[in-house]
C-alpha positions as CSV (number, residue, x, y, z in Angstrom):
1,X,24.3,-9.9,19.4
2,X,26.5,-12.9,20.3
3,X,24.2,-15.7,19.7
4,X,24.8,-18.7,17.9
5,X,23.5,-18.7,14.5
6,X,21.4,-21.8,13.9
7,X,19.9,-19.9,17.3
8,X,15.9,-18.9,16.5
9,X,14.5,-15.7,16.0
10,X,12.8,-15.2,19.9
11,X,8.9,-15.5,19.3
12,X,5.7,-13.7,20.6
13,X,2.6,-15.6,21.7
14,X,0.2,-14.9,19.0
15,X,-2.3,-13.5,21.4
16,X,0.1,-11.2,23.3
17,X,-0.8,-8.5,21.4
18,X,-3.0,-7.4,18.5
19,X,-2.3,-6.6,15.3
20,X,0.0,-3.7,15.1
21,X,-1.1,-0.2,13.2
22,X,1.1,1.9,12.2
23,X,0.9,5.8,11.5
24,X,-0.5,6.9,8.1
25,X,-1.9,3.5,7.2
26,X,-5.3,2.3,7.3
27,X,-6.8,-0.6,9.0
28,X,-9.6,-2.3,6.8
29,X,-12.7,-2.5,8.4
30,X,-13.5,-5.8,10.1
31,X,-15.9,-8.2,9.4
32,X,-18.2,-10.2,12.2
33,X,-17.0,-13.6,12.0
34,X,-14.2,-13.3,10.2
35,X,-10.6,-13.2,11.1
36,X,-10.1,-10.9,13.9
37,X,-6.5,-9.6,12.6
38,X,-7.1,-6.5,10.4
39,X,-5.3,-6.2,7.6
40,X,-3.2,-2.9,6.9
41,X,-3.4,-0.9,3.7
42,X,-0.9,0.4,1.8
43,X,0.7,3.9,2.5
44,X,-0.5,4.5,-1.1
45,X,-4.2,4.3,-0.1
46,X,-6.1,7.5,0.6
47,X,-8.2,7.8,3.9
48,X,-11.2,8.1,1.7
49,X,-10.8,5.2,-1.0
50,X,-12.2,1.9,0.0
51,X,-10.8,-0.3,-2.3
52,X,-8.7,-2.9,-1.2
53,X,-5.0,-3.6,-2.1
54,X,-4.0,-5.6,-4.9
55,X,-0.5,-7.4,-4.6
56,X,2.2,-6.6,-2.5
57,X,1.9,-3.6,-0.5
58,X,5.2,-2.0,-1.3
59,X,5.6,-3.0,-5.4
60,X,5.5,0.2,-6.4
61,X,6.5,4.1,-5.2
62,X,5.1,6.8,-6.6
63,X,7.4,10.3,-6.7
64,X,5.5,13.6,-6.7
65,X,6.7,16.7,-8.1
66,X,8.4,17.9,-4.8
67,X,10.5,14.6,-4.6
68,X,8.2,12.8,-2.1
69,X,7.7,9.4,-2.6
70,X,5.1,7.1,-1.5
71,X,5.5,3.0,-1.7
72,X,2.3,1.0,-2.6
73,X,0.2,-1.6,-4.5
74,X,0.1,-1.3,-8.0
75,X,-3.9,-0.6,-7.4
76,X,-3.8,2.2,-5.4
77,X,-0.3,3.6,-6.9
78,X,-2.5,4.2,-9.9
79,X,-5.1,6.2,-8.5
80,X,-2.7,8.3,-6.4
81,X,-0.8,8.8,-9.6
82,X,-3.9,9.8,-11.7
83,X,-4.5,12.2,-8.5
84,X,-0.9,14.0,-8.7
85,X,0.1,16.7,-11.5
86,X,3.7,15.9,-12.3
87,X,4.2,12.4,-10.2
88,X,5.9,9.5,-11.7
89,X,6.5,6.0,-11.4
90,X,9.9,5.8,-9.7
91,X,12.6,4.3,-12.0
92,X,13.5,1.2,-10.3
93,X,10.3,-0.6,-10.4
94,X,10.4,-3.1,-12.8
95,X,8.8,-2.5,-16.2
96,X,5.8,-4.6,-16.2
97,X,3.9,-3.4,-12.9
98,X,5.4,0.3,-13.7
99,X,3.3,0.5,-17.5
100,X,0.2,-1.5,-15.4
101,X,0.3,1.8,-13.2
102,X,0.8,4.2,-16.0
103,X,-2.1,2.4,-18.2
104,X,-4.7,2.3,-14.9
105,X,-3.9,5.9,-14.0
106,X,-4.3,7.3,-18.0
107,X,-8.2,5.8,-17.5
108,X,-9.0,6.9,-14.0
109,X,-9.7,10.4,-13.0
110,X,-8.2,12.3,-10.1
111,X,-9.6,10.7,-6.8
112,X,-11.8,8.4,-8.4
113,X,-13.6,6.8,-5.5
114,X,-15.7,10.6,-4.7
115,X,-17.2,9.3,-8.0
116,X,-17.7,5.4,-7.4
117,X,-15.2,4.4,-9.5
């Protein structure tokens, strides 16, 4: 706590340790060849649906009915939002990506990807 402040940030070797993976998220499946850091998917992003993330993974939170809330891309707050009865589009994400979730969720059905969609 007492260090200098043009002091920096102590570093890890970059191949000290893999990628981390945190609880309720979901690795995306590797490819041979590629990079071998998986990436992480949102919390949004049901166990189930294989689509990938679009944007930042926290530029959105979706509240259900009960008051949970659950941050995401704007991809995959759409489907869990066309998923939910009575969940919303929390109030302080900006206007833009919050009617892009509300207009991708009105044409999706509830858990889209059991139908290839």
């Amino acid at each position: 706590m007492n260090q200098p402040l043009n002091t920096p940030p102590p570093r890890r070797p970059a191949d000290a340790n893999p990628a981390p993976h945190f609880p309720g998220t979901t690795p995306a499946p590797q490819v041979p060849g590629a990079n071998s850091t998986p990436s992480i998917r949102c919390p949004a992003a049901a166990a189930k649906d294989p689509t990938p993330c679009e944007g930042p993974q926290d530029a959105a939170t979706i509240i259900d009915r009960h008051g949970r809330e659950s941050a995401g891309c704007v991809h995959h707050c759409a489907r869990l939002l066309a998923g939910l009865e009575g969940a919303r589009v929390h109030p302080f994400v900006p206007a833009p990506q919050a009617l892009d979730i509300y207009s991708r969720a009105r044409e999706l059905p509830p858990f889209a990807w059991e139908i290839g969609r």
